[in-house]
C-alpha positions as CSV (number, residue, x, y, z in Angstrom):
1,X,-276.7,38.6,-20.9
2,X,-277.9,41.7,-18.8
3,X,-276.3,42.0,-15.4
4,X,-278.6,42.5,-12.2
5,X,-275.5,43.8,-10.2
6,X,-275.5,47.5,-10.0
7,X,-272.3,49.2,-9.6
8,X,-271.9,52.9,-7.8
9,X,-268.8,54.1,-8.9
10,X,-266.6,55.6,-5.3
11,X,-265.8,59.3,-5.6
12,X,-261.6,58.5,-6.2
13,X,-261.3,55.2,-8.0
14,X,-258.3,53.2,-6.9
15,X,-256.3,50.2,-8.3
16,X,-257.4,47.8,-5.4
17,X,-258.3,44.6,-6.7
18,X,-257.0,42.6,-9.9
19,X,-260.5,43.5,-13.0
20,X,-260.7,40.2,-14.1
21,X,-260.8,39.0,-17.5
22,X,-258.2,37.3,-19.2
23,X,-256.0,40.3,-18.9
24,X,-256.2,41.0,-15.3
25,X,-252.2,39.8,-14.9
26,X,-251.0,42.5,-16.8
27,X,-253.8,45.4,-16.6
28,X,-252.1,48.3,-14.5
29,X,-252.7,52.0,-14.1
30,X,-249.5,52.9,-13.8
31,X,-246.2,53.3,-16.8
32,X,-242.5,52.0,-16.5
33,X,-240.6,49.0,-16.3
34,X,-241.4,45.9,-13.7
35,X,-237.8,44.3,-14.6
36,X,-234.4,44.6,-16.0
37,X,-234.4,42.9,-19.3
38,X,-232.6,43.6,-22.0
39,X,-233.7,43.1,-25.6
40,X,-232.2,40.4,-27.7
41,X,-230.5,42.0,-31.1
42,X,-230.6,39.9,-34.7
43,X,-228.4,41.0,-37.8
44,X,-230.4,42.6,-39.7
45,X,-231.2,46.8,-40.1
46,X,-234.7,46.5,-38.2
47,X,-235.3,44.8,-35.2
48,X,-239.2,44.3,-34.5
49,X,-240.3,43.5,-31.0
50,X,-243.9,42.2,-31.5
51,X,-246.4,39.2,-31.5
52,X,-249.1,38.3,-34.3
53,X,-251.8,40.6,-32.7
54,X,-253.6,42.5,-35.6
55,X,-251.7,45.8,-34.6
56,X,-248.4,43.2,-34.7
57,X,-249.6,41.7,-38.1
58,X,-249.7,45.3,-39.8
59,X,-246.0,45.7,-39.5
60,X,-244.5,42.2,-40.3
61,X,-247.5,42.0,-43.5
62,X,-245.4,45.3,-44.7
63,X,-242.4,44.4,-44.0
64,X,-243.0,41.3,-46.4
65,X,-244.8,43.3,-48.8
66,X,-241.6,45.6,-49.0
67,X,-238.9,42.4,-49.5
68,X,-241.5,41.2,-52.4
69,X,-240.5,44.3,-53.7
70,X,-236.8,44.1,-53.6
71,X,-236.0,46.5,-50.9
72,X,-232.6,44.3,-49.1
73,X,-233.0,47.2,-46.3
74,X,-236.4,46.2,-45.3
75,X,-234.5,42.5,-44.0
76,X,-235.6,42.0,-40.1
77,X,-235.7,40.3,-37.4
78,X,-239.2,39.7,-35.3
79,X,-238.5,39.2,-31.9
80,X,-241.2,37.6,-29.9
81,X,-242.7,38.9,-27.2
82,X,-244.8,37.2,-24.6
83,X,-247.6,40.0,-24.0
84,X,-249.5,37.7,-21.5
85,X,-246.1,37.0,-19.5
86,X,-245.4,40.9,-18.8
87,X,-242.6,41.3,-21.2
88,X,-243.8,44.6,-22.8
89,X,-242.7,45.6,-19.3
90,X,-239.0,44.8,-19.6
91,X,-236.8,47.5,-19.2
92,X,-235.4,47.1,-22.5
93,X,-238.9,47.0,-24.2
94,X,-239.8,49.7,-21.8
95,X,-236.8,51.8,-23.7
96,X,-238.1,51.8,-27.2
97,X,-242.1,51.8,-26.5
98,X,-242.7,53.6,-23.1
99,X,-246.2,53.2,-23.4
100,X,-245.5,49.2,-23.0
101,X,-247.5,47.7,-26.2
102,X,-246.7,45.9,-29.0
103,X,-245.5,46.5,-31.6
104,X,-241.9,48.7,-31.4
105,X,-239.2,49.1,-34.0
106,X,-235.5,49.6,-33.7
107,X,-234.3,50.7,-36.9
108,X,-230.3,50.2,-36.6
109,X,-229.2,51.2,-39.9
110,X,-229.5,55.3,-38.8
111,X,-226.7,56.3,-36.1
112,X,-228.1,56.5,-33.3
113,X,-230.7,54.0,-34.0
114,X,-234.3,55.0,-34.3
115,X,-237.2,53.9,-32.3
116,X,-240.9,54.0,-33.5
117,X,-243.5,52.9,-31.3
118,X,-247.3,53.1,-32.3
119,X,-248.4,50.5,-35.3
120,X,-249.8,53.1,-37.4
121,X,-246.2,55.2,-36.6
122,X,-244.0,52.5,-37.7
123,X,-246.2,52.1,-41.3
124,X,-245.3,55.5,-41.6
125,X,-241.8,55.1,-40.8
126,X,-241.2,52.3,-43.1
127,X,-243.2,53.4,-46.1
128,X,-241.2,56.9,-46.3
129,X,-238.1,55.4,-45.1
130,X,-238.5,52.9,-48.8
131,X,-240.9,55.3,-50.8
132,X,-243.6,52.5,-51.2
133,X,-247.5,51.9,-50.4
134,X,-247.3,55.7,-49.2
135,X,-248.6,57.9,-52.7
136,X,-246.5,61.1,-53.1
137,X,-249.4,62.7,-55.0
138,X,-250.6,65.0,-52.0
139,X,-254.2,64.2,-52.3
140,X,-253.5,60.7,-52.4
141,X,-251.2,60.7,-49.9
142,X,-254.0,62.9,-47.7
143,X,-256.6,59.7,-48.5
144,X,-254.4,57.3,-47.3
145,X,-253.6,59.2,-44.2
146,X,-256.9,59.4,-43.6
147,X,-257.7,56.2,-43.7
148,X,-255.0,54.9,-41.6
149,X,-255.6,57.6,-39.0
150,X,-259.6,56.2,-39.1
151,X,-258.2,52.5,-38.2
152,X,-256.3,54.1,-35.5
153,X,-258.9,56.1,-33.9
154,X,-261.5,53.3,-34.9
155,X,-260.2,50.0,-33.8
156,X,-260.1,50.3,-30.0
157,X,-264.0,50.3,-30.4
158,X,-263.4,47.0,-31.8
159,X,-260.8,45.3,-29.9
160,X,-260.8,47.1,-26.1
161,X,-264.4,47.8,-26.5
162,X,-266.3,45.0,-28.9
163,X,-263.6,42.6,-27.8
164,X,-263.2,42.6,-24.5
165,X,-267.0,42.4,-23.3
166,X,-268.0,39.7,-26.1
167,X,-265.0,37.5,-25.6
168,X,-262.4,37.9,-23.2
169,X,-265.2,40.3,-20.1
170,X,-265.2,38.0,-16.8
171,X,-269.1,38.4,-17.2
172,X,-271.3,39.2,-20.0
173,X,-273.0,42.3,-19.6
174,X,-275.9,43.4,-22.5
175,X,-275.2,46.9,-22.5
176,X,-271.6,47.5,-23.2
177,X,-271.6,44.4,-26.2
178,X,-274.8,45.8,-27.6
179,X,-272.7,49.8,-27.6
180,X,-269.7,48.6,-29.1
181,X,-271.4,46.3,-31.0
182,X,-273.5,48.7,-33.2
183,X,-270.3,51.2,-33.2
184,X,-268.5,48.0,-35.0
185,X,-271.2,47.9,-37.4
186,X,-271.3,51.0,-38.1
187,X,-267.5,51.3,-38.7
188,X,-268.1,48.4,-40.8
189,X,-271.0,49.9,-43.0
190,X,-268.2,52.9,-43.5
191,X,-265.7,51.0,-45.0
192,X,-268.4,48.5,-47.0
193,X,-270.2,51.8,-48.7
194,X,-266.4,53.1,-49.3
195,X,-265.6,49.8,-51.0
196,X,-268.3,49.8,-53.1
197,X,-266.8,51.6,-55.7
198,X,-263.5,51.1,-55.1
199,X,-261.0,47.8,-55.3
200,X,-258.8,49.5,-52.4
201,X,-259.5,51.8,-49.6
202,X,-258.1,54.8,-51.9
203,X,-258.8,53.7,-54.8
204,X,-257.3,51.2,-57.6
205,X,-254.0,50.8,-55.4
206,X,-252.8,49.3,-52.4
207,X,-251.4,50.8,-49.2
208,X,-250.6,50.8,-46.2
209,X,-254.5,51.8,-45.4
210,X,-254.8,48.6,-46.6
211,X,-252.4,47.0,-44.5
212,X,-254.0,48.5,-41.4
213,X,-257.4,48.1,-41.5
214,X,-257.0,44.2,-43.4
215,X,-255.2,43.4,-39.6
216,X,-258.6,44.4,-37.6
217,X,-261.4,44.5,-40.0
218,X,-260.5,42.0,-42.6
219,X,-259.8,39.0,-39.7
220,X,-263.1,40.1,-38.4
221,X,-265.2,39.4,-41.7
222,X,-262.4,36.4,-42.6
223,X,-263.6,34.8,-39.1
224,X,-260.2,35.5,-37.5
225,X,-261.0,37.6,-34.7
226,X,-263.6,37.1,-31.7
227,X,-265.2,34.0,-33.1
228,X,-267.9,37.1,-33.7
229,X,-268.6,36.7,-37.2
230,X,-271.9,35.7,-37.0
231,X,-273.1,37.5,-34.1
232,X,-271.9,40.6,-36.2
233,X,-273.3,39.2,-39.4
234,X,-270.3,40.1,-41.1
235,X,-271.6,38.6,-44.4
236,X,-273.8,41.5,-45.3
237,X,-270.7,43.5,-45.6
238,X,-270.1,41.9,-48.8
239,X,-267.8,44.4,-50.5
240,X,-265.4,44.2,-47.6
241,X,-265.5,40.4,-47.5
242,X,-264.3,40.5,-51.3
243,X,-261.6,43.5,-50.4
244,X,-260.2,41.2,-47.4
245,X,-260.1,37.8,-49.9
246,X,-258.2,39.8,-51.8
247,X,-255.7,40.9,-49.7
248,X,-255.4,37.7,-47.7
249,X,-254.8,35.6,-51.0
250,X,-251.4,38.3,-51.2
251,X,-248.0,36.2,-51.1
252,X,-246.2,38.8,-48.8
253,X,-250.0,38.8,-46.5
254,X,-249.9,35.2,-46.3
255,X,-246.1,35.0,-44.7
256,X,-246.8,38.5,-42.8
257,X,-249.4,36.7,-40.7
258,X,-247.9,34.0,-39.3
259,X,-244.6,36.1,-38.4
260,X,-244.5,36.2,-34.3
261,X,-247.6,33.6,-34.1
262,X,-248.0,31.1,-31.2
263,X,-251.4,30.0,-32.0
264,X,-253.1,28.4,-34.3
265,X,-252.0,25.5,-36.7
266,X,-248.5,24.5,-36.5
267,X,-247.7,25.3,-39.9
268,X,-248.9,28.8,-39.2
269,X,-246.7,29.4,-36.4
270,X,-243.4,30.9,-36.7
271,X,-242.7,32.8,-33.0
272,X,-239.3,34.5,-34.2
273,X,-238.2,35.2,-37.9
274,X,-234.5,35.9,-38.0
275,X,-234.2,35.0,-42.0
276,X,-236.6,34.7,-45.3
277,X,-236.0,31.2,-44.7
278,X,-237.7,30.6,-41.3
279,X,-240.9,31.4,-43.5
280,X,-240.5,28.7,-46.1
């Protein structure tokens, strides 16, 4: 695992040479479009632009959650989008999310319509817009905030950092998985001594502090993400094992996850949803 190559960083770094990796086609240092391309448009009030990455599944898991619930307004389209192909950089794409990542949201039902880009953003966006898996109750409302905004500011330790040097790294290099992985399992032991007195993140309901760390942490203990489940011995976690069982045996979870999939079992798969049915 350690590397013997030593590496002297130059005094200006410069974009010179593709990084390697499995991302290396689409890793660039620089904003904007590559190509004209517009975005297709469905029928229905909110158009999602996405793929079944865990910052994808957040939204389309809420999205079904909020249908479960009755709310006709919350009907969508997923469009897919080919992250590996360069179409976050399509000029249309570009327009809604100009940092280039997916997910982004086009609600069409305001005038003008309203963009929301940032996973964590559109949660937000959707749970105020329908008054649901957001508490009013300011304190509450404060926990779950707090919650979400730890997923955000915690999760690139697990996917750009954990991630990319166990799994997707051109080489395997000792120190930077042995960093990111003790900051994992550390963010891990946070939400494991959290859940140990509670059902939820917040408490006895659910939310969309839920919704957001379930996409990252609970694929990682449900053996979903990195194949790193035992390397992380993610079984010692137990109280967030039973929190992510619990969440993943949800109707509206279940049909979330497989929205804007290309991967996986065929019955899992379903790259576009235009209609409730696609998901039957």
């Amino acid at each position: 695992m350690t590397s013997t190559t030593s590496y002297t960083p130059p005094s200006v770094w410069k974009w010179d040479k593709p990084s390697g990796g499995k991302f290396e086609k689409i890793n660039r240092p620089v904003a904007g479009p590559t190509r004209e391309k517009e975005l297709p448009r469905g029928k229905h009030p909110l158009q999602l632009y996405s793929l079944a990455t865990p910052n994808g599944v957040k939204v389309t898991v809420l999205l079904e959650e909020l249908l479960a619930l009755g709310h006709e307004g919350a009907e969508y389209d997923a469009h897919l989008i080919r992250i590996n192909d360069g179409e976050q950089f399509g000029s249309g794409f570009v327009d809604i999310n100009p940092n280039s990542k997916i997910p982004a949201l086009l609600d069409v039902s305001t005038s003008p319509p309203t963009r929301v880009f940032e996973s964590g953003a559109i949660l937000v966006y959707l749970s105020e817009k329908f008054c649901a898996f957001l508490p009013a109750e300011p304190s509450a409302r404060a926990e779950c905030m707090s919650w979400l905004f730890w997923q955000v500011g915690s999760a690139p330790f697990l996917g750009g950092g954990f991630g990319h040097f166990y799994a997707y790294a051109p080489e395997k290099l000792e120190y930077p998985i042995n960093r990111y992985a003790m900051e994992v399992k550390r963010q891990l032991d946070v939400l494991d001594r959290n859940l140990s007195s509670r059902r939820y993140l917040c408490g006895d309901e659910y939310n969309i502090a839920d919704i957001a760390n379930f996409a990252w942490y609970g694929a990682l203990v449900l053996g979903r993400l990195y194949n790193a489940q035992e390397f992380l011995d993610v079984t010692s976690y137990g109280n967030v094992v039973r929190w992510a069982a619990e969440i993943d045996a949800r109707p509206a979870v279940k049909r979330g996850r497989r929205v804007n999939r290309t991967w996986g079992a065929k019955e899992e798969r379903v790259p576009e949803r235009h209609d409730a049915k696609d998901l039957d």
